[in-house]
C-alpha positions in Angstrom: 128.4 98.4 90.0 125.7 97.6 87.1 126.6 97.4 83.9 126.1 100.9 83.3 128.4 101.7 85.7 126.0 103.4 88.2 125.3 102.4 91.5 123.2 99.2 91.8 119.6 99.8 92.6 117.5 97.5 94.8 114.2 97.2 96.2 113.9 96.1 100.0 110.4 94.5 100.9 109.9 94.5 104.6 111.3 96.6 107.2 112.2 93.9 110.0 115.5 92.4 111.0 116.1 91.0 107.5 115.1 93.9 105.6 117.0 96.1 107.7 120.0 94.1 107.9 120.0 93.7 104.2 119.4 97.2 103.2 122.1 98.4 105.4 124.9 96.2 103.8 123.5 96.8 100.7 124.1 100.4 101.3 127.6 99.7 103.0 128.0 98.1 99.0 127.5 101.4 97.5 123.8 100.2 96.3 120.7 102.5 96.1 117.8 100.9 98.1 114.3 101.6 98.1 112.8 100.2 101.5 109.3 99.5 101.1 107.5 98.4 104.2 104.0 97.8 105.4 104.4 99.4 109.0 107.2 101.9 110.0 109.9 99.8 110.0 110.2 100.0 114.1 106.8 98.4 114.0 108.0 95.5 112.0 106.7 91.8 113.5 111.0 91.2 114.4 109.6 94.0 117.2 107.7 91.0 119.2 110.9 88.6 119.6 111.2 88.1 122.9 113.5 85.8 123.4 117.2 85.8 122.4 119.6 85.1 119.4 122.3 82.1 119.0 125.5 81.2 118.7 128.6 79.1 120.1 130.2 81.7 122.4 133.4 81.5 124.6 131.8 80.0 127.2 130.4 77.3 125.6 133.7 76.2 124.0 134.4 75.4 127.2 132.0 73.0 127.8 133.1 71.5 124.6 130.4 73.2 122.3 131.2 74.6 119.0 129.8 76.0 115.9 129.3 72.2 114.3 127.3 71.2 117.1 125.2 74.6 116.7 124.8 73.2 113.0 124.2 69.3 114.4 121.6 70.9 117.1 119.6 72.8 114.4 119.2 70.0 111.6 118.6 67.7 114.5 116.5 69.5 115.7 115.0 70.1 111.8 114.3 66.3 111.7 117.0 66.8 108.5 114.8 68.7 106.7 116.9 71.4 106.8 119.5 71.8 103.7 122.7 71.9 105.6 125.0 74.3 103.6 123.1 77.3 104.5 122.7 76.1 107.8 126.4 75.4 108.3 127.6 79.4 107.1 125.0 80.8 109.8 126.4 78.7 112.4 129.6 79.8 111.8 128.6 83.3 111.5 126.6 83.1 114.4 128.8 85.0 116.7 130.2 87.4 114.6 126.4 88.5 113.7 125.6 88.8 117.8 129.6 91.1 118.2 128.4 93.1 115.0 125.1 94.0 116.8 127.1 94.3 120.2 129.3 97.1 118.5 125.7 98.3 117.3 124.6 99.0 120.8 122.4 96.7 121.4 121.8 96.2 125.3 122.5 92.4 125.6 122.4 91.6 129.4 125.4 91.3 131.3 126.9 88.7 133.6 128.6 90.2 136.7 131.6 90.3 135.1 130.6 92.1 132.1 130.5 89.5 129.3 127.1 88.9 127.6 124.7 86.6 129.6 123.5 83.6 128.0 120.3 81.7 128.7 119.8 77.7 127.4 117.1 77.6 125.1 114.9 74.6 123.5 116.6 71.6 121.5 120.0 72.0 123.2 122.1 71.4 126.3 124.5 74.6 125.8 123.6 78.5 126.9 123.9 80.2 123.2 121.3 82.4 123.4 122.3 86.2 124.1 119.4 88.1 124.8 118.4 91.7 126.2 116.1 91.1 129.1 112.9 89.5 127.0 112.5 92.5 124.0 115.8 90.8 122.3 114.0 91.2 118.7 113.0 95.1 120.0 116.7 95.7 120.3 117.8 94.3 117.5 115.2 96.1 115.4 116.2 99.3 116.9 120.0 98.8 116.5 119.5 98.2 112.9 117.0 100.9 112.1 119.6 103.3 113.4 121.7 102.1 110.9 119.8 102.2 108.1 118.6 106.3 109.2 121.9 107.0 109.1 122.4 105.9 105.2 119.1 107.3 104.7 120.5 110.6 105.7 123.1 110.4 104.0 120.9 109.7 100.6 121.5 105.8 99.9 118.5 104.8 101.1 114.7 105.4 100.3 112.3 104.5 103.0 108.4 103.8 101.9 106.7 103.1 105.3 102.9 102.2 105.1 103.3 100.8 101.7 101.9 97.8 100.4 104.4 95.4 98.0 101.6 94.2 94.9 104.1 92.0 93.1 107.0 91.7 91.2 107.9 93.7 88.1 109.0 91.2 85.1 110.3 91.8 81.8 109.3 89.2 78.9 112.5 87.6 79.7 110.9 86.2 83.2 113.3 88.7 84.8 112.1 90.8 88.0 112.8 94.0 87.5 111.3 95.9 90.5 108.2 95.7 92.1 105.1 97.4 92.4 103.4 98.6 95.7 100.4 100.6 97.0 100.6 104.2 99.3 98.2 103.0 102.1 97.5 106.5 102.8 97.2 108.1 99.3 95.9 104.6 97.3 98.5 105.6 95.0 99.7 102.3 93.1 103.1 103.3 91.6 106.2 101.3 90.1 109.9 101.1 91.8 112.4 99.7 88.9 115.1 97.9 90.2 118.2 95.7 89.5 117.3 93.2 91.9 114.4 92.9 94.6 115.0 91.4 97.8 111.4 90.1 99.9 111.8 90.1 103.3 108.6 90.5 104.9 107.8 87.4 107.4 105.4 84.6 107.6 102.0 83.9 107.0 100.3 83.7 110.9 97.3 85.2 109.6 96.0 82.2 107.1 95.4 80.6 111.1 93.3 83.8 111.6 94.6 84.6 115.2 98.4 83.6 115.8 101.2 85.0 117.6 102.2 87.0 114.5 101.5 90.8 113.7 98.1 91.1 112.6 99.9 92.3 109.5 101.7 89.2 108.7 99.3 87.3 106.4 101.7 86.0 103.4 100.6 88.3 100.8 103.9 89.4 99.8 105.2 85.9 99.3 102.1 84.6 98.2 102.3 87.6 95.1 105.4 86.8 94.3 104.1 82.5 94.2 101.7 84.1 92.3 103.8 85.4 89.6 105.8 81.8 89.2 108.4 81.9 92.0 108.3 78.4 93.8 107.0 78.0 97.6 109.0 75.2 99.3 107.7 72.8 103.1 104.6 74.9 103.1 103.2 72.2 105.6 105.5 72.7 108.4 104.5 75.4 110.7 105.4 75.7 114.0 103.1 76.1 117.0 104.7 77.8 120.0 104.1 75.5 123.2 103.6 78.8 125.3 101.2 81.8 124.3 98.2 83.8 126.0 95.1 82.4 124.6 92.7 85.9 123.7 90.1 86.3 121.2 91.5 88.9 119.0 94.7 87.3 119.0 97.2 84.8 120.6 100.3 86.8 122.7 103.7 84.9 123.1 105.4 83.7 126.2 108.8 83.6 125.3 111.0 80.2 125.9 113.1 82.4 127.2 110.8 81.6 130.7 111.5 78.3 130.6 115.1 79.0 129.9 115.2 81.0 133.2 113.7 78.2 134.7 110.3 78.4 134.5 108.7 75.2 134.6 105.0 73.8 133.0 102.8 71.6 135.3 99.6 70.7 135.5 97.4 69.4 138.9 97.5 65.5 138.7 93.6 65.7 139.7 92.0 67.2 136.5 90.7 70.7 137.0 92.0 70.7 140.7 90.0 73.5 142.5 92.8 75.1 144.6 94.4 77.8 144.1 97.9 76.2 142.1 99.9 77.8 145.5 98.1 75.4 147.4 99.0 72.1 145.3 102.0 70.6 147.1 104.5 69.5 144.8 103.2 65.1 145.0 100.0 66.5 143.7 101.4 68.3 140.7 102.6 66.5 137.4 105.7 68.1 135.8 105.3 66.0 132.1 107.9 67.8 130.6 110.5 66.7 133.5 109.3 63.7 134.0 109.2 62.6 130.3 112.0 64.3 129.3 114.8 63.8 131.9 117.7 65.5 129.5 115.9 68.1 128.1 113.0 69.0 130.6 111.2 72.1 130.1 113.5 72.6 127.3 112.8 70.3 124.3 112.4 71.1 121.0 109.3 72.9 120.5 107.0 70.4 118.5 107.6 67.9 121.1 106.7 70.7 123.8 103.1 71.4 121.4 102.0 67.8 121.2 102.9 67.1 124.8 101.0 70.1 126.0 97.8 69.2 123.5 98.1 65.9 124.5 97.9 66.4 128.2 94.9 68.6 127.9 93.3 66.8 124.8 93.6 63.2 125.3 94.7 63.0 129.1 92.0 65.5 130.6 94.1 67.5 132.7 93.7 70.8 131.6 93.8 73.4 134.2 90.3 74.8 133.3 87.5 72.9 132.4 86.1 75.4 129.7 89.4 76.6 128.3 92.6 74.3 127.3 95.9 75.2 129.4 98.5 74.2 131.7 100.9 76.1 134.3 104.0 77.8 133.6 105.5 78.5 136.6 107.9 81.0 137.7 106.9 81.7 141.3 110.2 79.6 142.4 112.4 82.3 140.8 113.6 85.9 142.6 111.3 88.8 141.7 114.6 90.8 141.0 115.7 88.3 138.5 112.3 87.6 137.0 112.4 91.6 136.3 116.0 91.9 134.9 115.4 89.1 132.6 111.7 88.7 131.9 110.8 91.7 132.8 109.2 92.5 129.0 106.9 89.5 128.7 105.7 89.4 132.6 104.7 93.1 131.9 102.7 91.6 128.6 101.0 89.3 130.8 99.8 90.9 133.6 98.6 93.8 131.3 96.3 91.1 129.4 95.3 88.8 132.1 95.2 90.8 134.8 97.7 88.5 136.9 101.1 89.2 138.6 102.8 85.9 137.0 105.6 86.4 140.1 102.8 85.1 142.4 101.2 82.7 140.4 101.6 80.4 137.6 100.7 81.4 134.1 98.1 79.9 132.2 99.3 79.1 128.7 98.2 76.9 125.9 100.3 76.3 122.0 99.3 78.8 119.1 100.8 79.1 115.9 104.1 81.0 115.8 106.2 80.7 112.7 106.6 79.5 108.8 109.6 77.4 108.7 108.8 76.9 104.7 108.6 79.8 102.6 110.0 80.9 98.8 112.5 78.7 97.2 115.4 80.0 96.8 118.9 78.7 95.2 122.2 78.6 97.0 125.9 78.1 95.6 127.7 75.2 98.1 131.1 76.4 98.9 134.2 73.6 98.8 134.0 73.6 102.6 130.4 73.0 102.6 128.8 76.0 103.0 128.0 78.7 101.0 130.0 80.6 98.7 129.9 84.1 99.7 129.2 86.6 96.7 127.6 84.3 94.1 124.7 85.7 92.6 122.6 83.0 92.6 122.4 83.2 97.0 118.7 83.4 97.9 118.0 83.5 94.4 114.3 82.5 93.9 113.3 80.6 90.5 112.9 84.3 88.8 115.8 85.7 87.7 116.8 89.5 90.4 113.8 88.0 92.8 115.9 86.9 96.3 113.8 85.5 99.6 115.4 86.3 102.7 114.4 85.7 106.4 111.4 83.9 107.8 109.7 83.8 104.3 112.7 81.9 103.0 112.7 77.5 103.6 116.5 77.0 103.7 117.3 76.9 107.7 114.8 75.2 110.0 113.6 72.4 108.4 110.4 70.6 109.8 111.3 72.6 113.5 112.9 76.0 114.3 115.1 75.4 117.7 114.2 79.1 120.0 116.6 81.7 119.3 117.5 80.7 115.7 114.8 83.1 113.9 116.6 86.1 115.0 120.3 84.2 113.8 118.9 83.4 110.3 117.0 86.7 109.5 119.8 88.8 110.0 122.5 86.5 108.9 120.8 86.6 105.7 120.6 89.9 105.2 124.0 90.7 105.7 125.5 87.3 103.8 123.5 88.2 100.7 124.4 91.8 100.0 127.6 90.8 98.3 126.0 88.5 96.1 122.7 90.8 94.8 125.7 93.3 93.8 127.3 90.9 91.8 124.2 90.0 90.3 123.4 93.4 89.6 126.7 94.3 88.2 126.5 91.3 85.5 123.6 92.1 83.8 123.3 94.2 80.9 120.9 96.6 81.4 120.0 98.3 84.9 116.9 99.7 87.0 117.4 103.0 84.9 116.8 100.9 81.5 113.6 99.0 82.9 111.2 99.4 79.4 108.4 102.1 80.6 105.5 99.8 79.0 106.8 96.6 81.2 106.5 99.5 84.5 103.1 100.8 83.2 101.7 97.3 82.3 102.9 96.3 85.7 100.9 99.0 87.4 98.1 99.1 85.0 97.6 95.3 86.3 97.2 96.1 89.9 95.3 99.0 89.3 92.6 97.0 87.5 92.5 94.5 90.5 92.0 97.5 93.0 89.3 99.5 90.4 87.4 96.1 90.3 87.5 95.7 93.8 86.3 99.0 94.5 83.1 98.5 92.0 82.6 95.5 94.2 80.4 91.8 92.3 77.0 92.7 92.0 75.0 90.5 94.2 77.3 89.3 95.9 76.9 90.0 99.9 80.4 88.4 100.7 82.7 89.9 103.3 85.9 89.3 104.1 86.5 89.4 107.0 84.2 86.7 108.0 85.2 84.4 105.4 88.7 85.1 106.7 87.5 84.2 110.4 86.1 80.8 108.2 89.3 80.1 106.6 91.3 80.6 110.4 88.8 78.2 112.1 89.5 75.4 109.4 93.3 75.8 109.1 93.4 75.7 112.9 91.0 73.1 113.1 92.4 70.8 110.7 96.7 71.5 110.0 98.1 72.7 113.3 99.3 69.8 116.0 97.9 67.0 114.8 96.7 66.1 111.8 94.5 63.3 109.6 93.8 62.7 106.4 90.6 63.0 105.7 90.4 66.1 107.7 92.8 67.3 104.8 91.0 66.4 102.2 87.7 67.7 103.7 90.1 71.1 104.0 91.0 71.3 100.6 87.7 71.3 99.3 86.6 73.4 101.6 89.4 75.9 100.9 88.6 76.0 97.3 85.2 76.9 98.2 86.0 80.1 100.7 88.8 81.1 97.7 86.1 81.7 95.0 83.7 83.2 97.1 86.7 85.6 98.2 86.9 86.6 94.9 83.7 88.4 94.9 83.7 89.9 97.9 82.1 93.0 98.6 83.6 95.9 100.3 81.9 98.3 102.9 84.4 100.9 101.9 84.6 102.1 98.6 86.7 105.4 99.1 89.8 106.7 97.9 91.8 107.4 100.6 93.4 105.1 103.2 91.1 102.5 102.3 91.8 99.5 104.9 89.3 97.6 103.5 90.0 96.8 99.8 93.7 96.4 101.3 92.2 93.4 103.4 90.3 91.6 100.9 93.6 91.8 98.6 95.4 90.1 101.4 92.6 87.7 102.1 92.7 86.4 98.7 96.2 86.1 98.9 96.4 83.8 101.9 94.7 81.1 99.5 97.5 80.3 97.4 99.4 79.5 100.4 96.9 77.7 102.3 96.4 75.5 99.2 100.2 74.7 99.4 100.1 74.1 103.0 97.2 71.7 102.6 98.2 69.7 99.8 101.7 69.4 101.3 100.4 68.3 104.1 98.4 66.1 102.7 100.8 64.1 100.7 103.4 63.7 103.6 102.5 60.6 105.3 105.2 60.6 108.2 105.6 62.6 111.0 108.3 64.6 110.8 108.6 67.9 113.1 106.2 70.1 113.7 104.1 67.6 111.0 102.2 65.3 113.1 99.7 62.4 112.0 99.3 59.9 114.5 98.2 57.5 111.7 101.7 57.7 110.5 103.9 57.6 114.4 106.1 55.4 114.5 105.7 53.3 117.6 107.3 52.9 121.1 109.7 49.7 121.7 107.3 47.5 123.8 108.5 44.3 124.8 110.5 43.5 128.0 112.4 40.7 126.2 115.9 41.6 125.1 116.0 39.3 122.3 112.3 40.4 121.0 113.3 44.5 122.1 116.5 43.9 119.9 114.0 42.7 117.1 112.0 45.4 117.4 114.8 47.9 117.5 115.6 46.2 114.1 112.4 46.9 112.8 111.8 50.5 113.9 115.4 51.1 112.3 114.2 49.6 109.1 111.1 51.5 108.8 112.7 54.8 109.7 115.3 54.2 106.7 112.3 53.3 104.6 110.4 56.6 105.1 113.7 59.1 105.0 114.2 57.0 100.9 110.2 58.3 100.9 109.8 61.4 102.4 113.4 63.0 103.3 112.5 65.5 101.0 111.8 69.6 100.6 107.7 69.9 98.9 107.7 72.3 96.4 104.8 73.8 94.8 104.0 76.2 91.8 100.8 77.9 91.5 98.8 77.5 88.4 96.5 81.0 88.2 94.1 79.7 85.4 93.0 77.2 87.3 93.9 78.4 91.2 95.6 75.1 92.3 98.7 74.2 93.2 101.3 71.3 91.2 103.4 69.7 94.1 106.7 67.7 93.1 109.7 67.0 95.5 113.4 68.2 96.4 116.1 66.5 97.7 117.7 68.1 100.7 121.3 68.0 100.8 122.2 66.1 104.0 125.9 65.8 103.4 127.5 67.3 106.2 125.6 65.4 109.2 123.7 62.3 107.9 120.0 61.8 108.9 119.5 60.0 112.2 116.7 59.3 114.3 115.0 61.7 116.7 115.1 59.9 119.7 114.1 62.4 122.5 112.3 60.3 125.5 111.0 57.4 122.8 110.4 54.3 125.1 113.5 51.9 123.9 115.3 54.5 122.5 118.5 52.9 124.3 118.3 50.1 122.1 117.2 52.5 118.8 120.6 54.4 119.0 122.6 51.3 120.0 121.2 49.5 116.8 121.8 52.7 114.7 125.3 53.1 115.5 126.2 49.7 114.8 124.9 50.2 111.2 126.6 53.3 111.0 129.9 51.9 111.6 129.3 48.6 109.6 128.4 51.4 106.7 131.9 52.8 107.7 133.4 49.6 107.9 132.6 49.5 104.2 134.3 52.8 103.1 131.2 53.6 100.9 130.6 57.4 101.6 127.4 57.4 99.3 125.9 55.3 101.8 127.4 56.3 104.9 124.7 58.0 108.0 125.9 59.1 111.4 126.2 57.5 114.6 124.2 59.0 117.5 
């Protein structure tokens, strides 16, 4: 309860599975929400997971996995960018999150015996992921929306479907105290005072111009709220999914959740082969995954998956087409009845955009950019067991005081790489662990939503509704549209910061980026009307994405390693190359040196603030609490990487040795 004894009062932003899961434990709290979203919540991007969700289930354990390996596979899998507390509490929540949406109703799919089925997915050797056929995130969404109708019903909760968040509401104290968002339909710009806002509204897919994401999803939200002070943290690492439909409006998933049915990725070994890929015998195709990754296969880690893919059809020349970049995924080998129980979702997706049965032959895919794994800073509280203290405030806090980050536009959980299946796990993990804690931080302040000043609200509104007047009466002179300089901005943030990247391609970008930002401040609209008004929505969003593209690129910029899905070959470290044991051994030595060298350099979260006088972004550094499994080196298929881990484990038990646990690091 706040102070003034009333129920707390919270704005939601974003209607996916974050949103919802946190607005219906807020609710469960006794809290008033307002749910603000830009679709109808059943719309929301979590509606295009295909995949599946995580966690150590019972038959697992008996394989010997558990919910620390689930933590050791995702940080691993991070590169140990990933600040392990918060990633610890999901990985043991993990399956009590997938029984909660079981007792929900969610379809999972069923062995033969009635348990939930599980499907292996990237970055791991265990089957975690429960899934319902391949519209997992569909089911989820659905199970949760029902939840949240039913507290709407009963008068906890009010939903604000096609409205568009404008920013955070702050008192002269720095505190948030509610936002401020836009009726699409009406153009009516109105405040919602609050206790406590929670932002839950997704990545930023859109600054790449065409992604997998929701054409929706372009970072405004978060970028608004970077806007008004809170910090942005890894805005360079974004991941690019190994397997999507190439299209010119936009670029369609194909879940991993194929190659986790056993769908496998091929090319001919004779570039651009001319047969038909039923006619290649098996000598005649190449199977680089399997062949370079014998533990893993189809199933590594997903930047490895990207950079093998762009490599083969990049650098190696055997793309399936010659005009257009892609290789096979195959799933011709597998029954048609289980391709349909299982798949049956994303094989619909694809024959309905490329006109191709992918039962009878192979897919044609190629990477695209998928997810965010940085996003808003936000604080956490470390529990004495190491993970997070459930109920303190200060959970998902961002920098500003009552402003929390949840979800996908949060940087706590995936480091430098999200492992398949996790997205789902964190977004609704973090709705339901931080409803506790926004209570408490509502019920230990002073004054409330119902004592918000009314001349911070109307200054607040008066604010945005002096952007939107001035966008209406448009620059004179100026012939600027925004939608092609947002097509400008996609080609150079897809040409310059997606699989691999270089310097002075960078630096080229930033200028460049600081050129399209000023001339998308004096855009002109075709639209000028007052009602449902896409347009001046757009160019708010356009000149939004900049903030966050400047983070991205100057993050990026700075971080000379490679480190997940951030990849400068000017920066790789190399392959062991010599066939003499005692010269292998010495380079083992040095590789091992130089990987401890850049972890002391660049083991570290990049956060930026964003300076509105001048439009540029300040970028300092984080440490990321590694205490719980201790950086080691990534080490899938690396030539000598026998002799890496055979090094590194002797150092680690020398450190051991030594009973100094400031400097002690993991074995492999």
């Amino acid at each position: 309860m706040a102070a003034s004894n009333k129920p707390a009062r919270v704005v939601v932003i974003g209607g996916g599975l974050a949103g919802l899961a946190s607005t219906m434990k807020l609710a469960e709290l006794g809290a008033t929400v307002d749910l603000i979203s830009l679709t109808p919540v059943k719309r929301s991007h979590s509606v295009c997971a295909q995949g599946g969700i995580n966690s150590c289930n019972d038959q697992t354990r008996q394989l010997g996995d558990a919910e620390w390996k689930h933590l050791d596979d995702t940080v691993y899998g991070g590169d140990f960018l990933n600040h392990q507390p918060p990633v610890k509490e999901m990985a043991f929540w993990a399956p009590k999150v997938i029984e909660l949406m079981d007792r929900l109703g969610v379809p999972f799919n069923r062995t033969g015996e009635g348990f939930i089925d599980r499907r292996r997915f990237g970055g791991t050797l265990y089957k975690r992921t429960a899934f319902a056929g391949a519209t997992t995130g569909q089911q989820l969404l659905y199970a949760l929306d029902e939840q949240v109708r039913r507290r709407e019903a009963e008068g906890s909760v009010n939903k604000y479907e096609f409205w568009d968040f404008l920013g955070p509401i702050q008192d002269e104290t720095g505190r948030c105290r509610g936002a401020v968002a836009q009726n699409m339909t009406t153009m009516e710009i109105r405040s919602f005072p609050a206790d406590a806002v929670v932002v839950a509204t997704g990545g930023c897919g859109l600054i790449y111009g065409r992604s997998t994401m929701s054409v929706f999803c372009t970072g405004s939200a978060a970028s608004r709220c970077f806007q008004a002070g809170a910090k942005y943290g890894n805005a360079e690492f974004i991941q690019v999914h190994p397997t999507a439909i190439p299209g010119a409006d936009k670029l369609r998933l194909m879940s991993e959740s194929a190659r986790g049915e056993g769908g496998r990725v091929w090319v001919p070994r004779t570039p651009q082969d001319p047969r038909a890929p039923s006619d290649i015998p098996e000598a005649d195709r190449y199977y680089f995954l399997e062949e370079r990754y014998p533990e893993y296969g189809n199933l590594v880690p997903r930047d490895i998956a990207t950079r093998e893919i762009f490599d083969i059809c990049v650098n190696e020349g055997l793309s399936v087409e010659d005009d257009r970049m892609c290789v096979y995924l195959d799933l011709t080998h597998i029954p048609r009845a289980e391709l349909d129980r299982k798949l049956g979702g994303i094989l619909e997706i694809y024959e309905k955009f490329q006109g191709v049965d992918p039962r009878d032959e192979p897919m044609k895919i190629f990477p695209a950019v998928h997810y965010s794994m940085g996003g808003l800073w936000a604080d956490y509280v470390k529990s004495a067991d190491g993970g997070l203290e459930a109920g303190a405030p200060r959970n998902h806090m961002t920098n500003i005081d009552g402003l929390y980050a949840i979800g996908e536009c949060d940087y706590h959980y995936h480091g430098a790489n999200r492992l398949g299946a996790n997205s789902l796990l964190s977004c609704i993990f973090t709705g339901l662990f931080t409803g506790s804690s926004i209570v408490n931080y509502a019920a230990s302040q002073e004054s409330g939503a119902d004592d918000v000043p009314a001349s911070v609200l109307e200054n607040a509104v008066k604010v945005e509704q002096d952007r939107h007047n001035n966008l209406l009466q448009g620059n004179p002179g100026s012939d600027e549209n925004p939608y092609l300089i947002h097509q400008e901005l996609g080609d150079l943030m897809t040409r310059v910061a997606t699989v691999v990247r270089k310097n002075e391609q960078l630096t080229e970008a930033v200028a460049k980026v600081d050129e399209l930002h000023e001339r998308a401040m004096k855009v002109s609209l075709a639209d000028t009307g007052a009602w449902t008004n896409q347009n001046v929505i757009f160019a708010k969003a356009l000149q939004d994405m900049f903030p966050l593209a400047k983070a991205l690129l100057q993050g990026a910029l700075a971080r000379d390693e490679c480190r997940g899905a951030h990849f400068k070959p000017a920066f790789a470290k190399p392959s062991l190359t010599s066939e003499d044991p005692v010269e292998r051994r010495r380079q083992a030595e040095e590789w091992c040196d130089a990987f401890e060298e850049n972890n002391r350099r660049f083991l570290k979260s990049s956060i930026t603030t964003y300076d509105n006088a001048t439009r540029q972004v300040e970028l300092t550094y984080e440490e990321v609490d590694t205490t719980l499994v201790p950086p080691r080196p990534r080490l899938y298929g690396l030539v000598g990487a026998e002799e890496i881990e055979q090094v590194w484990n002797e150092r680690a038990a020398n450190i051991a040795n030594q009973s100094d646990p400031s400097q002690l690091t993991s074995s492999i």
